[in-house]
Backbone bond lengths (Angstrom), bond angles and torsions (degrees), N, CA, C in turn:
res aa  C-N    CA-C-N  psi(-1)  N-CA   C-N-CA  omega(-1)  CA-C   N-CA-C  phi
1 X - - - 1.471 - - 1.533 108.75 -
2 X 1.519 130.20 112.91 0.956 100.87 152.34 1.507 142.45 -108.66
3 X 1.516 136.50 -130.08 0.964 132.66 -144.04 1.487 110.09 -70.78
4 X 1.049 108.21 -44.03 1.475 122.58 -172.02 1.612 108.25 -57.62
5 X 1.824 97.67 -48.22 1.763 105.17 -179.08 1.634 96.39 -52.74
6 X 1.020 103.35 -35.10 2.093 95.45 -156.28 1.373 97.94 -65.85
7 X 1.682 123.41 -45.75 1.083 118.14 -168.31 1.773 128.94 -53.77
8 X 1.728 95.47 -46.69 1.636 125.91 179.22 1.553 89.30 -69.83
9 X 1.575 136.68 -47.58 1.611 108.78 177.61 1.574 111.47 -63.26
10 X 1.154 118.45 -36.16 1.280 100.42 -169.67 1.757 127.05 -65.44
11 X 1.733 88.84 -22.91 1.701 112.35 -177.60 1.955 91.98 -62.52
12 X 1.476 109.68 -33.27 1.554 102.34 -165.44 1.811 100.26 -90.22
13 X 1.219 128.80 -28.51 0.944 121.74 159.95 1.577 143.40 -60.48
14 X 1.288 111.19 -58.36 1.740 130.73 166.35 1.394 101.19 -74.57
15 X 1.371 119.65 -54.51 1.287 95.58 -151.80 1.577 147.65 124.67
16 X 1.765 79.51 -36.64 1.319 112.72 -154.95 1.796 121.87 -90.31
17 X 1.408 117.87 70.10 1.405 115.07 -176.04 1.298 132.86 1.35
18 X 1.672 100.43 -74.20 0.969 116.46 179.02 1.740 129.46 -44.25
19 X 1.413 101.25 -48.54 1.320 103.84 156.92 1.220 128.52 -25.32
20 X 1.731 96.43 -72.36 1.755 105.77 -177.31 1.381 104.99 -63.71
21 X 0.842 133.58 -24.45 1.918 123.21 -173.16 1.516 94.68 -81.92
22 X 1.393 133.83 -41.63 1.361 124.23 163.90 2.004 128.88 -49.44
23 X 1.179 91.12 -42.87 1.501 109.66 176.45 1.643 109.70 -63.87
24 X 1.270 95.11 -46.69 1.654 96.08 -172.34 1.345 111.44 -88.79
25 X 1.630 125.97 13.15 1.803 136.47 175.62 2.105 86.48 -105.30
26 X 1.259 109.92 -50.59 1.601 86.98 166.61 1.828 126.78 -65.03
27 X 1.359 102.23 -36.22 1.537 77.21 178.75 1.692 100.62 -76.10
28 X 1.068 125.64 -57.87 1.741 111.80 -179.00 1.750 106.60 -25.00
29 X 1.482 128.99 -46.09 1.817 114.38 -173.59 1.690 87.57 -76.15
30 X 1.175 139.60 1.09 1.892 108.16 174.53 1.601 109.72 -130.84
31 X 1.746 99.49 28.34 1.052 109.77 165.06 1.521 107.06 -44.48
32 X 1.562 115.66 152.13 1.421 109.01 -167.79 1.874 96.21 -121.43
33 X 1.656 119.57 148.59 1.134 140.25 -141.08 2.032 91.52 -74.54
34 X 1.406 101.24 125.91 1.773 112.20 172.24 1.687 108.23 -34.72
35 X 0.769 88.63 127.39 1.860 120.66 175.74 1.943 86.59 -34.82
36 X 1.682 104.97 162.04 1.872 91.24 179.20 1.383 91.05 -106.88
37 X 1.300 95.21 175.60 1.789 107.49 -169.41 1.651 122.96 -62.20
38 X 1.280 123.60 153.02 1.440 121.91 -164.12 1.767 99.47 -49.10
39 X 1.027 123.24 153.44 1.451 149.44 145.19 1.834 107.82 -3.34
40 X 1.475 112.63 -66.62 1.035 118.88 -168.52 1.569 103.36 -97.35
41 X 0.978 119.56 21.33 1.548 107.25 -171.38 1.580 96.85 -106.82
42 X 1.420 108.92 -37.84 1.598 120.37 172.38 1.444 119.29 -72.24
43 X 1.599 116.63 -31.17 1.477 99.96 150.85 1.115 137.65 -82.03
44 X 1.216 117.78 -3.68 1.502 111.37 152.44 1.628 139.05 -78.58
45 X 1.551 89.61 22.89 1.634 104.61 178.31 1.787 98.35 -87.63
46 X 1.052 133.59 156.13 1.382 139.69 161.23 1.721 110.42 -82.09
47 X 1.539 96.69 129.60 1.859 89.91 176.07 1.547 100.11 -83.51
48 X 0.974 137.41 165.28 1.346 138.06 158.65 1.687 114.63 -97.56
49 X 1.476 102.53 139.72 1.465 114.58 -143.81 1.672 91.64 -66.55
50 X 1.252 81.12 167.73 1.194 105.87 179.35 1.302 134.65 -88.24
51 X 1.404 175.80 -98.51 1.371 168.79 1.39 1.057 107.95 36.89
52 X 1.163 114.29 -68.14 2.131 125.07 -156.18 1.786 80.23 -81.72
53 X 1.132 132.76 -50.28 1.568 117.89 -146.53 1.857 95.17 -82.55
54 X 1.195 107.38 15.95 2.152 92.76 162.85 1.652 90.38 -108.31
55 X 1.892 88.43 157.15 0.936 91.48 164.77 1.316 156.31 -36.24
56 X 1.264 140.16 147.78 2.068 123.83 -161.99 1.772 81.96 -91.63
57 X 1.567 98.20 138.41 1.234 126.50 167.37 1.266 107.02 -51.85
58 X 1.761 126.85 118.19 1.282 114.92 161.70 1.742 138.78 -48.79
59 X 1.057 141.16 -172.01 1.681 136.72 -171.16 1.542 91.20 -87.24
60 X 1.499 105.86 -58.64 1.729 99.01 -173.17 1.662 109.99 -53.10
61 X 1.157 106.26 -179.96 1.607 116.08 169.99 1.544 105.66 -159.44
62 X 1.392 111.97 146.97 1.577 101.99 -172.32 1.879 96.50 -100.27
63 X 1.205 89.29 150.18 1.736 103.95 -166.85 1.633 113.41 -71.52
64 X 1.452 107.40 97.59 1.603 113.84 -166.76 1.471 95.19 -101.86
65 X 1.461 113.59 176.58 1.400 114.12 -153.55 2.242 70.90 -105.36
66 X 1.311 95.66 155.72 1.733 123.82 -149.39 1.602 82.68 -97.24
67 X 0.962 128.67 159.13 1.763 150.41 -179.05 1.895 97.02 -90.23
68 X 1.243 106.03 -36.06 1.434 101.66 179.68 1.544 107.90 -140.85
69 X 1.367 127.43 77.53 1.539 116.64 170.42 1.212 132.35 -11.57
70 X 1.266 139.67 135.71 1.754 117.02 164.09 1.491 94.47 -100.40
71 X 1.660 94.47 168.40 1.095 111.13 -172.20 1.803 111.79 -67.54
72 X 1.385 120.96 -18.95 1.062 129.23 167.87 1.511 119.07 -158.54
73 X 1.639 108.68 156.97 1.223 102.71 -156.53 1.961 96.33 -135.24
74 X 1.468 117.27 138.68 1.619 96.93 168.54 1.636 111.31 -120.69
75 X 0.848 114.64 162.97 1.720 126.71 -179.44 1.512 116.99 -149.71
76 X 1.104 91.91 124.55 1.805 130.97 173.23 1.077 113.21 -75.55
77 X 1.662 108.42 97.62 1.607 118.05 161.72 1.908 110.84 -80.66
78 X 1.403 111.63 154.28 1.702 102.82 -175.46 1.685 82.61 -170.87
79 X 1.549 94.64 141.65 1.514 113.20 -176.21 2.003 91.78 -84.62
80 X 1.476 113.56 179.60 1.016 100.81 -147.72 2.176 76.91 -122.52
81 X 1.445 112.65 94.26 0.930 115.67 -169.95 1.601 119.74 40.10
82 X 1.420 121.44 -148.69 1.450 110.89 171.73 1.419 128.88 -56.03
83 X 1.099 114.81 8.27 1.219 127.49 -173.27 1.824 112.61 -76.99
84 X 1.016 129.22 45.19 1.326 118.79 -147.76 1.614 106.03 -54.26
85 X 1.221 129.35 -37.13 1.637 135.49 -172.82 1.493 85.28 -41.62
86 X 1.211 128.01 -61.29 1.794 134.09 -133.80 1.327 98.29 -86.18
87 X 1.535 109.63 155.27 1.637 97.52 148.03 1.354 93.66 177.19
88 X 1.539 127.66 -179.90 1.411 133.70 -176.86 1.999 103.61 -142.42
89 X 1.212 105.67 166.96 1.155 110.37 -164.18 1.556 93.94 -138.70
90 X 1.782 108.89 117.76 0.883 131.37 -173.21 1.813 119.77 -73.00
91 X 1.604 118.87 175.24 1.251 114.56 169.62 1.047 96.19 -105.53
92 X 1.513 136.78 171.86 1.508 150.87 174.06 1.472 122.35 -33.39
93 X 1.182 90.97 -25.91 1.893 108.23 -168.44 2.097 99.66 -77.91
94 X 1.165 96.94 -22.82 1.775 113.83 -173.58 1.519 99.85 80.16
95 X 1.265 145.89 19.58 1.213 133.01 -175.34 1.446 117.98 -138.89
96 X 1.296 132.96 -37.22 1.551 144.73 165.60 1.440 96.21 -61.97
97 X 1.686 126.77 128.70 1.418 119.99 -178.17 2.088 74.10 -108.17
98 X 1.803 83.50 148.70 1.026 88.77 173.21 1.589 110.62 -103.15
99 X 1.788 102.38 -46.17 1.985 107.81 -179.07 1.615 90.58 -121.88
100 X 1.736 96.96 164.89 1.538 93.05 169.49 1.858 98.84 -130.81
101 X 1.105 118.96 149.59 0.999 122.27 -165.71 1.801 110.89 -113.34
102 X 1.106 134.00 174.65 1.687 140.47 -168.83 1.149 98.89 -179.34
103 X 1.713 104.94 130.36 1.624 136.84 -168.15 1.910 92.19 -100.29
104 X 1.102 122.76 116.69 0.988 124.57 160.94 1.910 137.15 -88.02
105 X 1.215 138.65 139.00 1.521 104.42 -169.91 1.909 85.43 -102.67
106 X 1.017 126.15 -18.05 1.429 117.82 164.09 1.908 122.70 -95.68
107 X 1.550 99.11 -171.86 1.496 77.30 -173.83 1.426 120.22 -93.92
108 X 1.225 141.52 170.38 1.703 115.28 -20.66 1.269 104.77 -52.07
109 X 1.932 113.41 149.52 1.652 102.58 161.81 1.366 103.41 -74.47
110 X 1.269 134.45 -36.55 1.225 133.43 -163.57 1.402 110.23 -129.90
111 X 2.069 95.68 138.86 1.341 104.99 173.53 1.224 88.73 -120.17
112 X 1.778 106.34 164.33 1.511 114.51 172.74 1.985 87.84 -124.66
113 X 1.090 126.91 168.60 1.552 134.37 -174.63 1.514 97.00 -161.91
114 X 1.878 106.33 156.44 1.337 99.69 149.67 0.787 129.93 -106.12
115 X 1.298 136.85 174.09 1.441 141.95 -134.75 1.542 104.28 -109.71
116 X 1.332 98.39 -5.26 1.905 106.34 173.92 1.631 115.82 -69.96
117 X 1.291 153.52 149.76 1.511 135.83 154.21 1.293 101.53 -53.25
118 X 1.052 123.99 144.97 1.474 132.16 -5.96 1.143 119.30 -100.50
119 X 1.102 106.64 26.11 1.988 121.06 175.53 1.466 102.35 50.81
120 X 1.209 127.86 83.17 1.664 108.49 161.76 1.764 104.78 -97.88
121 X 1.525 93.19 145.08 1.230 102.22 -168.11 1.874 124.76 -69.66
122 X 1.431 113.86 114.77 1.945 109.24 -160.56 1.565 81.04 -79.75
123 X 0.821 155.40 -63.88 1.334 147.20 -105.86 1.846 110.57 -157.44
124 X 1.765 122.87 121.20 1.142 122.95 150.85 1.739 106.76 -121.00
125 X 1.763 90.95 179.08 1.511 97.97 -166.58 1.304 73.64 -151.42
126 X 1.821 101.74 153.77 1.678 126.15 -173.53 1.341 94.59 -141.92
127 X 1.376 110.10 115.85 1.501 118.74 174.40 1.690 107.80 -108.30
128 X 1.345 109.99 125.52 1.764 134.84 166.02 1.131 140.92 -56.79
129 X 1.158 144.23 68.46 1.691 153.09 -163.80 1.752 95.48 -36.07
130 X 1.487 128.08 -32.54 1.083 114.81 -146.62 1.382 97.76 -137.16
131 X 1.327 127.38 25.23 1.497 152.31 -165.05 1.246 126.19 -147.20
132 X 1.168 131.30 150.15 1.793 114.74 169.31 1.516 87.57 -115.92
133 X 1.363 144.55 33.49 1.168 129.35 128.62 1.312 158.83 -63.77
134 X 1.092 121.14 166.12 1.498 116.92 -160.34 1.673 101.80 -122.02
135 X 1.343 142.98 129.42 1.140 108.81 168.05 1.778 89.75 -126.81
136 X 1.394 116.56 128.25 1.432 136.02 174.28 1.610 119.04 -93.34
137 X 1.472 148.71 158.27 1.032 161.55 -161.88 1.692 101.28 -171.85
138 X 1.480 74.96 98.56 2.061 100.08 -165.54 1.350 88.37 -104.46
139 X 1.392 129.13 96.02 2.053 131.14 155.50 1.709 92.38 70.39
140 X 1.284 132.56 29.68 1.323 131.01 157.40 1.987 88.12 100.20
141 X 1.171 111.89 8.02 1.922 87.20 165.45 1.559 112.44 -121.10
142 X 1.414 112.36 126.39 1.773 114.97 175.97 0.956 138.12 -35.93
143 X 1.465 129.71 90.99 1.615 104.61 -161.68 1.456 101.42 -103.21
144 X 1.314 135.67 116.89 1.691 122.09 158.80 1.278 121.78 -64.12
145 X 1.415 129.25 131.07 1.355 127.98 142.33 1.759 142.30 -105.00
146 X 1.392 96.72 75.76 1.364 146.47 -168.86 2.268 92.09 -35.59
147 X 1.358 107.37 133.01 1.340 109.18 157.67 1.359 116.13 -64.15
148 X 1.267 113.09 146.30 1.667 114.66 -165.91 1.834 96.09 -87.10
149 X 1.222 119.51 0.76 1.513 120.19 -154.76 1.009 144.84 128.45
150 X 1.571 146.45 179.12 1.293 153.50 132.15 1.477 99.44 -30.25
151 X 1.466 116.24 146.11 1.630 121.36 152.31 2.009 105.91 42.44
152 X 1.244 104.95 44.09 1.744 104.46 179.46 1.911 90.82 -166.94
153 X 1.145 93.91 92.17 1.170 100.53 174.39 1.690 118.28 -75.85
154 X 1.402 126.61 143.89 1.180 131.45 -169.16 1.548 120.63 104.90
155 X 1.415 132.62 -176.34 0.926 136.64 -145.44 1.229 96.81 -153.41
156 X 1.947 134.69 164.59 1.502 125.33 -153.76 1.858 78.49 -166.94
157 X 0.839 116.04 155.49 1.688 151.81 166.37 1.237 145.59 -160.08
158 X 1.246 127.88 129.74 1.285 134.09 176.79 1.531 112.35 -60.76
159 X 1.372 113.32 123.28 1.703 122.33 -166.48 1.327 101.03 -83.77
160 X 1.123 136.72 109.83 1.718 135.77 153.35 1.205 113.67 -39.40
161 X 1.529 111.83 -66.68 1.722 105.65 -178.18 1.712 119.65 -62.98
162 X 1.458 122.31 3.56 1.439 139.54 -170.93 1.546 117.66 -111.70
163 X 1.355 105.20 -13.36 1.346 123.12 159.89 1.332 91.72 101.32
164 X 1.293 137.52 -1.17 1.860 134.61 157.19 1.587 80.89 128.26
165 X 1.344 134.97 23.50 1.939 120.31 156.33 1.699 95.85 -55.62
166 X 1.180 83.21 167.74 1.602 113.18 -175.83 1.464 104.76 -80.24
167 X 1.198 124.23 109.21 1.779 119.12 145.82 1.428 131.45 -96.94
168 X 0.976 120.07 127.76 1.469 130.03 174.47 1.566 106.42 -108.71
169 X 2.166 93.56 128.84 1.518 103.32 141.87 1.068 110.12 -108.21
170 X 1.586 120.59 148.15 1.442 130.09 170.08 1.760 116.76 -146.58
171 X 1.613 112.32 179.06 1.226 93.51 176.58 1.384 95.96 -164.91
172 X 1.075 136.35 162.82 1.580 136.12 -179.97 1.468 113.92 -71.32
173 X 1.032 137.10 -19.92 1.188 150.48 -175.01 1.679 118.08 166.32
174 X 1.600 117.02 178.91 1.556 136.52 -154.91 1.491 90.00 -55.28
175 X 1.527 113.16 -51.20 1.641 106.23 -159.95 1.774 107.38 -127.83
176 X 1.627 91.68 54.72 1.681 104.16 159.75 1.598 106.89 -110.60
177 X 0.983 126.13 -171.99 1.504 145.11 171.86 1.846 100.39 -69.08
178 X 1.404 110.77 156.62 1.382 121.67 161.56 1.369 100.38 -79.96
179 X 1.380 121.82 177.96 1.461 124.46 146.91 1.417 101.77 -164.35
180 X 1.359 109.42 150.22 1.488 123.75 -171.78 1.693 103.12 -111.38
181 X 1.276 114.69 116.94 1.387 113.17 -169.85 1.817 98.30 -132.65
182 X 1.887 105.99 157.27 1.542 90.64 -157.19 2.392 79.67 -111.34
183 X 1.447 92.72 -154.38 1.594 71.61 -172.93 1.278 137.49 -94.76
184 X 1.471 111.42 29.23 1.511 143.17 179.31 1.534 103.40 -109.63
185 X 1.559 107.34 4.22 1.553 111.50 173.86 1.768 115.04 53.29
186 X 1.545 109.60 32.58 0.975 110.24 168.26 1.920 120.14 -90.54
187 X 1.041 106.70 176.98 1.251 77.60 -158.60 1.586 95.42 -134.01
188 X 1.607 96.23 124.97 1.677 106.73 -169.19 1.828 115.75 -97.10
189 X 1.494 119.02 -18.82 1.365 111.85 -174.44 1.666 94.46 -174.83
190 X 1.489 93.66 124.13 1.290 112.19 175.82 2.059 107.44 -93.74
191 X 1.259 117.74 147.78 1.482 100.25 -177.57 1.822 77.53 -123.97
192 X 1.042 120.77 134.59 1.560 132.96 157.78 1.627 113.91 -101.56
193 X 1.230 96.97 114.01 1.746 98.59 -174.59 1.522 101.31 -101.56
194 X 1.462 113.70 152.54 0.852 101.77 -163.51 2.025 94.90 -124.21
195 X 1.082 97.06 118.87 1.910 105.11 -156.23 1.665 109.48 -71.40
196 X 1.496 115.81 -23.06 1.692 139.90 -150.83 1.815 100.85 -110.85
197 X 1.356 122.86 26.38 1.430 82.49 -142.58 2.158 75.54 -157.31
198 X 1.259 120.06 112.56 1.627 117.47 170.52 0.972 123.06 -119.04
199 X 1.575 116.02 51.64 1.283 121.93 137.78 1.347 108.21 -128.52
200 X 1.203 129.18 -20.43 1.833 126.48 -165.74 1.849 97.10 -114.23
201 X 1.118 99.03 105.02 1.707 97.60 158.74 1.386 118.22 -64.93
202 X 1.272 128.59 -34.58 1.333 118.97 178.39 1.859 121.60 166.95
203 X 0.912 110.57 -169.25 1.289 125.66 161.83 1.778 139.79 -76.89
204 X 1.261 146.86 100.79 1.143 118.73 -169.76 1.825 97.73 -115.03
205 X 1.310 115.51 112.63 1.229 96.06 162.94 1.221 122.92 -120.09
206 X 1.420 121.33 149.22 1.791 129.74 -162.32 1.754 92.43 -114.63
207 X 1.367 109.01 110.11 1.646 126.30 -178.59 1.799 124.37 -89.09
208 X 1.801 82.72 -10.19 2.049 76.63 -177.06 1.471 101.58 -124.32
209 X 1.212 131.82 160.52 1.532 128.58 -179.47 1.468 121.87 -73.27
210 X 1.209 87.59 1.31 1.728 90.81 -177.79 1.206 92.06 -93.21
211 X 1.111 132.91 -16.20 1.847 124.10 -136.60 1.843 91.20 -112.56
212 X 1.609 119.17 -13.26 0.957 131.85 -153.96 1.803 107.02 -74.46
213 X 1.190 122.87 -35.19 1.435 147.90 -178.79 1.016 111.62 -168.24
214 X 1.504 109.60 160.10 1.492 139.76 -178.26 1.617 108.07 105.04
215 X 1.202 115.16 -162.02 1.228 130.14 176.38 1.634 130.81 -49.71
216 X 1.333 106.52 -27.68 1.207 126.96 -132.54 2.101 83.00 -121.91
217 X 1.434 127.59 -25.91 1.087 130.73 159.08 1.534 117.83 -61.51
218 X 1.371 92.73 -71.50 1.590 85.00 -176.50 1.386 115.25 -65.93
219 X 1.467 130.71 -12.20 1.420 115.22 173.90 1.687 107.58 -71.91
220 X 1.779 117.85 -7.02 1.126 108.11 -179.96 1.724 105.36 -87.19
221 X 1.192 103.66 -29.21 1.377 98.80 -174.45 1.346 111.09 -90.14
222 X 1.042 146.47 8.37 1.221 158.27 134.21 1.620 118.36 -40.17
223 X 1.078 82.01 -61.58 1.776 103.48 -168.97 2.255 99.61 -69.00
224 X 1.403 84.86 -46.36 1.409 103.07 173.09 1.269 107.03 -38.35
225 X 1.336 119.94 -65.70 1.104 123.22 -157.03 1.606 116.87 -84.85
226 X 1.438 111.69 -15.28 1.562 108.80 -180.00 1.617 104.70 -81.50
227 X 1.958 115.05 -16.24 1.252 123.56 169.20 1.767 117.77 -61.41
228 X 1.254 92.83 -49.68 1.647 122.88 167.97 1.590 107.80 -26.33
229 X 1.262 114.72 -74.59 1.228 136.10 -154.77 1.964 93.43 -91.00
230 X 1.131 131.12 -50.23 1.408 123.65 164.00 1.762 123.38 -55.88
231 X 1.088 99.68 -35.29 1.559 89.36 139.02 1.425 145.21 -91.17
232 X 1.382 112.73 -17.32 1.946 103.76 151.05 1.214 106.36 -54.97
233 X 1.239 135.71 -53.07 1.549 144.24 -160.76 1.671 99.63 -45.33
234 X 1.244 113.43 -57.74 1.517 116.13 -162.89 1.686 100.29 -87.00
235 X 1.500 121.01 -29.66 1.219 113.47 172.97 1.778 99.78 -48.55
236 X 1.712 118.80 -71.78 1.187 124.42 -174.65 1.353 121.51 -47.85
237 X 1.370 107.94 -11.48 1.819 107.93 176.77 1.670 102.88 -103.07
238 X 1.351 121.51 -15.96 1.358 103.88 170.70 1.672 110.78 117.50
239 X 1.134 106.98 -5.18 1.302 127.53 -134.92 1.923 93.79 -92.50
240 X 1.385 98.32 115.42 1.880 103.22 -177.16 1.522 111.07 -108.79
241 X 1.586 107.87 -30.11 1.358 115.47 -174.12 1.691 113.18 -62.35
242 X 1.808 115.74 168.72 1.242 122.01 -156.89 1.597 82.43 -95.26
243 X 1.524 104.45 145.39 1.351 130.63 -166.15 2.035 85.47 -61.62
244 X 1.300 116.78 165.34 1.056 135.82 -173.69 1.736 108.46 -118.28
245 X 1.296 134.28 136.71 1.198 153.21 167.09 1.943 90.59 -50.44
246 X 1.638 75.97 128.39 2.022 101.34 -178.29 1.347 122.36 -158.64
């Protein structure tokens, strides 16, 4: 018998209303929870996907600023087999491309891209037959990289992501290292090109933690690289004398 029977016997036994209106306020609090919804009503709920069911992350990755900088960072430039115009510039690991770059013989000579689909292009550079200037278009803002002078080899720019401080690349001569120094002449990224060598353009290394990611990297390797390639240019022309005011 259950609850309900006990209650209705007792209504036929006692008598007693009150009872049953008491009896039947306890079973109403252990009323037990509505049956669950038909069969098909719950599969027509959507699961929300899962991990594995999004798309697989492509190889490239676009260069986001890191949760923890390191104190230094290196990157692998490499022409893109015989292709000498082409090439991409690796992360430390030599295998994740981070940008890909294209040698132009008209203008721009140089594009920089990322290495994500659909590659839109961050960065060109316009090099001067009759100038030792540089003129760059870093994410739609102008950057010049101005000759430092007579007898001062290298090139100097106002940093956007630095609030317009001064950066300098320079180098002791045709077949020393670049180096990127800020205006305490410290020194944030050396680029080592490598002059002997058709598949690896070179070396990029980023020496301070700031310089490691964010904004403020790739405007070095950007800049790096239009240095990069303005010095093959003069290596391939022969060229020993001190860059000239432009």
């Amino acid at each position: 018998m259950d609850r309900h029977d006990e209650c209705f016997q007792d209504y036929k036994n006692n008598g007693t209303a009150g009872e049953v209106t008491a009896s039947r306020a306890e079973l109403g609090a252990a009323k037990p929870p509505p049956p669950p919804p038909p069969y098909t009503q719950v599969q027509s709920q959507p699961y929300p996907p899962l991990a594995h069911d999004k798309p697989s992350t492509p190889s490239a990755v676009p260069f986001e600023p890191q949760q923890a900088p390191a104190s230094s960072r290196t990157l692998h430039v490499y022409y893109d087999g015989s292709n000498w115009g082409n090439g991409r510039i690796l992360d430390t690991d030599k295998t994740i491309p981070l940008w890909l770059f294209r040698i132009h013989t008209k203008k721009p000579h140089l594009t920089i891209s990322t290495a994500v689909p659909p590659s839109p292009v961050l960065t060109t550079a316009v090099f001067h037959n009759f100038s030792w200037r540089i003129d760059l278009v870093i994410r739609g803002t102008p950057v010049t990289l101005s000759s430092r002078g007579a007898f001062k080899r290298g090139h100097a720019y106002q940093s956007p992501s630095l609030d317009g401080a001064t950066l300098t690349w320079k180098s002791q001569n045709l077949f020393t290292d670049l180096v990127c120094v800020d205006e305490k002449e410290a020194t944030l990224a050396k680029f080592h090109l490598n002059c002997w060598s058709l598949s690896k353009c070179g070396r990029l290394e980023l020496l301070r933690s700031n310089v490691t990611c964010g904004y403020l990297t790739e405007e070095i390797v950007v800049t790096g690289m239009a240095m990069g390639e303005h010095e093959q240019q003069l290596r391939a022309k022969g060229f020993v004398d001190n860059a000239a005011g432009g």
